[in-house]
C-alpha positions in Angstrom: 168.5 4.9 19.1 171.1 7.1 17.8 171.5 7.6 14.3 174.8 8.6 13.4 174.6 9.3 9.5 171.2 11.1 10.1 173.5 13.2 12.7 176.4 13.8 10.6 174.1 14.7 7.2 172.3 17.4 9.3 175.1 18.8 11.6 177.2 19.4 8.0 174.0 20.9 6.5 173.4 24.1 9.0 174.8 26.8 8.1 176.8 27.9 11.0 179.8 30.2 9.6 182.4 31.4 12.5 181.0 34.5 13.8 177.2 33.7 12.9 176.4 30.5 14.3 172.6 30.8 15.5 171.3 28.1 13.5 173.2 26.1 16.0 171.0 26.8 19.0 167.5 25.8 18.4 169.0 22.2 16.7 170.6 21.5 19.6 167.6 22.7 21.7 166.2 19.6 20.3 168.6 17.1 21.2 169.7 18.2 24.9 166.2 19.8 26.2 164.6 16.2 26.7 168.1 15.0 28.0 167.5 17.7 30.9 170.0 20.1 30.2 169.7 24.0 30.4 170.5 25.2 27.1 171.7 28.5 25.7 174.1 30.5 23.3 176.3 32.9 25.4 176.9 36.3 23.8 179.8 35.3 22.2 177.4 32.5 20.2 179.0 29.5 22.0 176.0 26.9 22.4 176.3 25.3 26.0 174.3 22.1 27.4 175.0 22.2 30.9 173.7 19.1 33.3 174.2 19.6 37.1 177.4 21.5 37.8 179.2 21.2 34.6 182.4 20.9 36.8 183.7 19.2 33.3 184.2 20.5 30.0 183.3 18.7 26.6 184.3 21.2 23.5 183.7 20.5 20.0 183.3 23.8 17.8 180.2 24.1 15.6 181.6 26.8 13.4 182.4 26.4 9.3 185.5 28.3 7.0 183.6 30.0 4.7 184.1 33.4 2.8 182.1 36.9 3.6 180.4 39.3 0.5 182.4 42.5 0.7 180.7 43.9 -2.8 179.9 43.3 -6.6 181.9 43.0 -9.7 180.4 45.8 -12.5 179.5 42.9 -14.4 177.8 41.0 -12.0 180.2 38.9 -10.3 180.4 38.9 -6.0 183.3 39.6 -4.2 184.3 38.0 -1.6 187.2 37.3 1.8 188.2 34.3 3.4 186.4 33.3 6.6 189.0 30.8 7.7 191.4 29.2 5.7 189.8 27.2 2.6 191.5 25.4 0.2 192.1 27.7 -2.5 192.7 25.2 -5.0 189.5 23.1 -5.1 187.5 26.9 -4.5 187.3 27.4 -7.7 184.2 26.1 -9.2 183.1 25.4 -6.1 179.4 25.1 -5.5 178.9 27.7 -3.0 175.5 28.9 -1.4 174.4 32.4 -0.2 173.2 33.0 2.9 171.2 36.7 3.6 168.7 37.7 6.1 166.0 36.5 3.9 167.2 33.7 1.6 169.2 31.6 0.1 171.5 32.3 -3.1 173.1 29.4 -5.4 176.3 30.8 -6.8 179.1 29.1 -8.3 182.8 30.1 -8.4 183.7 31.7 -11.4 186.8 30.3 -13.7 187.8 30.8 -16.6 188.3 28.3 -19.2 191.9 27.0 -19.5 191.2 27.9 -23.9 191.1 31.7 -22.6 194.2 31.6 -19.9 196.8 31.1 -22.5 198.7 28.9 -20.0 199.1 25.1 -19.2 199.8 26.0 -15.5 198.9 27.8 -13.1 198.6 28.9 -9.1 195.3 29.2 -7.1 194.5 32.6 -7.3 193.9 34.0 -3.9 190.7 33.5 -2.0 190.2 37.8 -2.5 190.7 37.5 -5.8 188.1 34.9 -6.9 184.4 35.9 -7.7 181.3 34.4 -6.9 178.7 33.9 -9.6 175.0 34.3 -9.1 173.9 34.8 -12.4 172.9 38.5 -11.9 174.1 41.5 -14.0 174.2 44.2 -12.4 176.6 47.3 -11.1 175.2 46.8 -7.8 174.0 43.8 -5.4 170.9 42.2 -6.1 168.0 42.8 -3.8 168.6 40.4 -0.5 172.5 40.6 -0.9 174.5 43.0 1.5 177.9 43.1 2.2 178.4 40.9 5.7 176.4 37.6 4.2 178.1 34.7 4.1 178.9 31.9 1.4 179.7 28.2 2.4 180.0 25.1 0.3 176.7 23.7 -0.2 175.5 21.4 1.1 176.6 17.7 0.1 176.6 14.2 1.8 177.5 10.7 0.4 178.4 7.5 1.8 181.7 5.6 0.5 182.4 2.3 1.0 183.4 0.7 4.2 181.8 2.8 6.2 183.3 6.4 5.0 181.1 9.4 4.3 182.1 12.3 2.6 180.8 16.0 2.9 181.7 19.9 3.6 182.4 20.6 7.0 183.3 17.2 8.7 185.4 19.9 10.2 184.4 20.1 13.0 180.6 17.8 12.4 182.5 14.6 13.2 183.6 16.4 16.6 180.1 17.5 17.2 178.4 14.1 16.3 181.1 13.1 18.7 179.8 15.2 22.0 175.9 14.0 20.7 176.6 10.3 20.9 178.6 10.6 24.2 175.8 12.4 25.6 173.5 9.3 23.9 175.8 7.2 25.6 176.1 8.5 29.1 172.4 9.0 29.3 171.8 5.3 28.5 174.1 4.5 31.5 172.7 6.7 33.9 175.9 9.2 33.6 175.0 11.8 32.8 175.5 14.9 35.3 177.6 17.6 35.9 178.9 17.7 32.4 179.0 20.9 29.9 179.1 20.3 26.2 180.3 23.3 24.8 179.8 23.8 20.7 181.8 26.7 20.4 182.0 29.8 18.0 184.6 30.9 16.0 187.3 28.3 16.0 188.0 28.8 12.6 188.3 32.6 13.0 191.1 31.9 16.1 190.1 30.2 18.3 187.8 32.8 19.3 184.9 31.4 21.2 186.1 28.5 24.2 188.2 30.7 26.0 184.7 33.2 27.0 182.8 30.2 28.0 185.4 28.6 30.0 185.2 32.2 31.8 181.5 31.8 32.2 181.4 27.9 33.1 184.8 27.4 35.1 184.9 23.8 34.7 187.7 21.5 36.5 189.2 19.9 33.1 188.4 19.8 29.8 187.8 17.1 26.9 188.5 18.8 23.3 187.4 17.1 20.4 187.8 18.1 16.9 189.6 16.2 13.7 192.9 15.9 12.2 194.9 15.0 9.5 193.6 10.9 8.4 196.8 9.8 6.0 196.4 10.0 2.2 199.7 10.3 -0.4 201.3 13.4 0.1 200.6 13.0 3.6 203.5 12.4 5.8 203.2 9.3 8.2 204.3 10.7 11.4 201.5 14.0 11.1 198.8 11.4 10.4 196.7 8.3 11.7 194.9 5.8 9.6 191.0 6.1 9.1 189.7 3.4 10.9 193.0 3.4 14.1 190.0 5.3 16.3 190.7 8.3 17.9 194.1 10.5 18.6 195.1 11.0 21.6 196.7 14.1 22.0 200.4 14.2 23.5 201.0 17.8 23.3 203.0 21.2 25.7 199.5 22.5 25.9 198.0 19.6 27.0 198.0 17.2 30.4 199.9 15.2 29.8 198.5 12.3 33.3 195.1 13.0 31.2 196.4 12.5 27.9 198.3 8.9 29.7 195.1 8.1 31.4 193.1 8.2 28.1 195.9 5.9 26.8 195.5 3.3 29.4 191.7 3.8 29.2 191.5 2.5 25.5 193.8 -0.1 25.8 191.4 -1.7 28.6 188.7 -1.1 27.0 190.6 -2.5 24.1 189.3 0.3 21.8 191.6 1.3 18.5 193.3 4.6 19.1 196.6 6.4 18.0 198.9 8.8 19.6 198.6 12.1 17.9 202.5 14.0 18.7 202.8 17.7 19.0 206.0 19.2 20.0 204.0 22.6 20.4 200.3 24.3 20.1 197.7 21.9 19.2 195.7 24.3 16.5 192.5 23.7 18.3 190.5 24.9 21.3 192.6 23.3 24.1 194.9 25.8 23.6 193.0 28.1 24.7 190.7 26.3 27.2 193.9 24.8 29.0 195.3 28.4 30.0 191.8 30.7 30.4 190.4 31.8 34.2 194.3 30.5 35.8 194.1 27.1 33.6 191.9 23.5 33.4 193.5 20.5 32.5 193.3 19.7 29.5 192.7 16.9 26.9 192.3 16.4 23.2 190.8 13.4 21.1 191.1 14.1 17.6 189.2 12.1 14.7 191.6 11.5 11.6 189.4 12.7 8.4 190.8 13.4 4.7 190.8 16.4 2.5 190.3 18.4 5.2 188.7 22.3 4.3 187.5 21.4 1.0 183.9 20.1 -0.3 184.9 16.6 0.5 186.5 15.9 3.7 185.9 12.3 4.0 185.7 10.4 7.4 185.3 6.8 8.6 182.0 6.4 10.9 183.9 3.5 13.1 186.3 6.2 14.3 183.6 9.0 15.5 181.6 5.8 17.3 185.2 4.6 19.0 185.9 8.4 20.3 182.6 8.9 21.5 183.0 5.3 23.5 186.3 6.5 24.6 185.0 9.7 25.6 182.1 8.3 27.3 184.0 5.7 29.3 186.6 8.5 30.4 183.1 10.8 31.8 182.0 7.0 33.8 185.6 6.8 35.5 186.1 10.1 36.3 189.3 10.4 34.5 
């Protein structure tokens, strides 16, 4: 049986910044090994589950925004850049965590107290500008600490009401927990060969990591599955989708548009909720990359709507990650 919060609450919980995602690989060793897959990170630090001929794609990247330690404040204080692009505003005071070769650090970030600003307002400082406290004093960093480790949000999972969670890092662990249950799925139907589930490295860093594997696997089409924008005030109606409406279909340039259609008719057979996701242009995710590497592969996107999204509390509905995964799934059985 396939526990989906279980899933989601460790999936937020490794600490897989872009460009160092190795805790990635022996936790989904776990999963795919007694599924029969071949499993391995590529050079690049893609993970890859590959069954039979993986002649088609599944992408969903593994990697988190975080920030990297480039030195120490005299008094104490870490500095640190942006790894992706964070939320500055909810950054500050942000529970953060440490991660170095040999430990972990709480830190916290530093602000100071609106009695000492001398202002009623004011902007997000810049990610650069913010500093990380670990409660060390010191002019230089503390034993374990080097410049290069990274800081994420730490970890943090809760269940809403009506079947909402909330946590760092549903982006891209609701895509993720996607590709496992799909997997889950097609294995309990018998469907389950030449497929390649591809968590990939370094989305959040530019798309960095599914254009190499696409090089490596040369699959016939692609399914891309990450989140986007769920709607929330402030949020304008036609960028978003309502949590709960199932997954986005992507209508996009980059994208196939036959595929995109198919999927369309797919859920409204199988009379699963879905929305149409409209992008005049680039999507922002891996299929624009995978759709034009080694001469091109169709490709597809299913997006998952989520709030909040790159701060401590993206929150997402667990009805539309089950309904994407079905989708998905049922796509894999027709051949779409």
């Amino acid at each position: 049986m396939f526990d989906l919060l279980q899933c989601l609450r460790e999936l937020t919980a490794l600490p897989t910044p872009s460009g160092r995602e190795e805790a990635a690989l022996p936790w989904l060793q776990s999963y795919f090994s007694p599924l029969g897959a071949a499993v391995e990170a590529d050079r690049f630090g893609n993970v890859l589950a590959v069954f039979g001929t993986g002649k088609t794609l599944l992408d969903a990247h593994i990697d988190k925004i975080g920030l990297v330690v480039t030195g120490m404040d005299p008094q104490g204080f870490l500095h640190a850049a942006p790894v992706g692009r964070a939320d500055t505003r909810v950054l500050a005071a942000a529970d953060m965590t440490v991660y170095t070769a040999k430990k972990e650090f709480f830190a916290v970030a530093a602000s100071v107290p609106p009695h000492l600003r001398g202002q009623t307002v004011y902007d997000a400082p810049p990610a650069e500008d913010l500093l990380f406290d670990i409660g060390f004093c010191g002019e230089s960093l503390p034993p374990d600490i080097e410049p290069g480790d990274r800081l994420l949000f730490r970890p943090s999972f809760h269940t809403l009401s009506d079947g909402v969670v909330t946590s760092p890092y549903l982006d891209n662990s609701a895509g993720a927990a996607v590709l496992l249950l799909t997997a889950f799925l097609l294995s309990e139907r018998g469907a389950l060969s030449d497929l390649a589930f591809c968590f990939s490295a370094q989305e959040e860093a530019g798309l960095r990591g599914a254009s190499p594997a696409v090089f490596q696997l040369r699959p016939e089409k692609a399914f891309v599955v990450d989140v986007s924008f769920a709607r929330q005030p402030g949020a304008r109606e036609e960028h978003t989708a309502e949590q709960g409406s199932g997954p986005m279909i992507g209508f996009s340039p980059a994208l196939d548009h036959d595929l995109s259609r198919a999927l369309r008719s797919l859920a409204e057979e199988k009379n699963l909720p879905h929305t149409a996701e409209i992008m005049g242009g680039a999507t922002g995710t891996n299929a624009d990359v995978i759709s034009k590497a080694a001469g091109g592969r169709k490709t597809a996107l299913l997006s998952i709507p989520i709030r909040n999204m790159h701060t401590p509390v993206e929150t997402v509905r667990l009805s539309d990650i089950e309904n994407t995964a079905r989708l998905l799934a049922d796509a894999i059985e027709r051949g779409l």
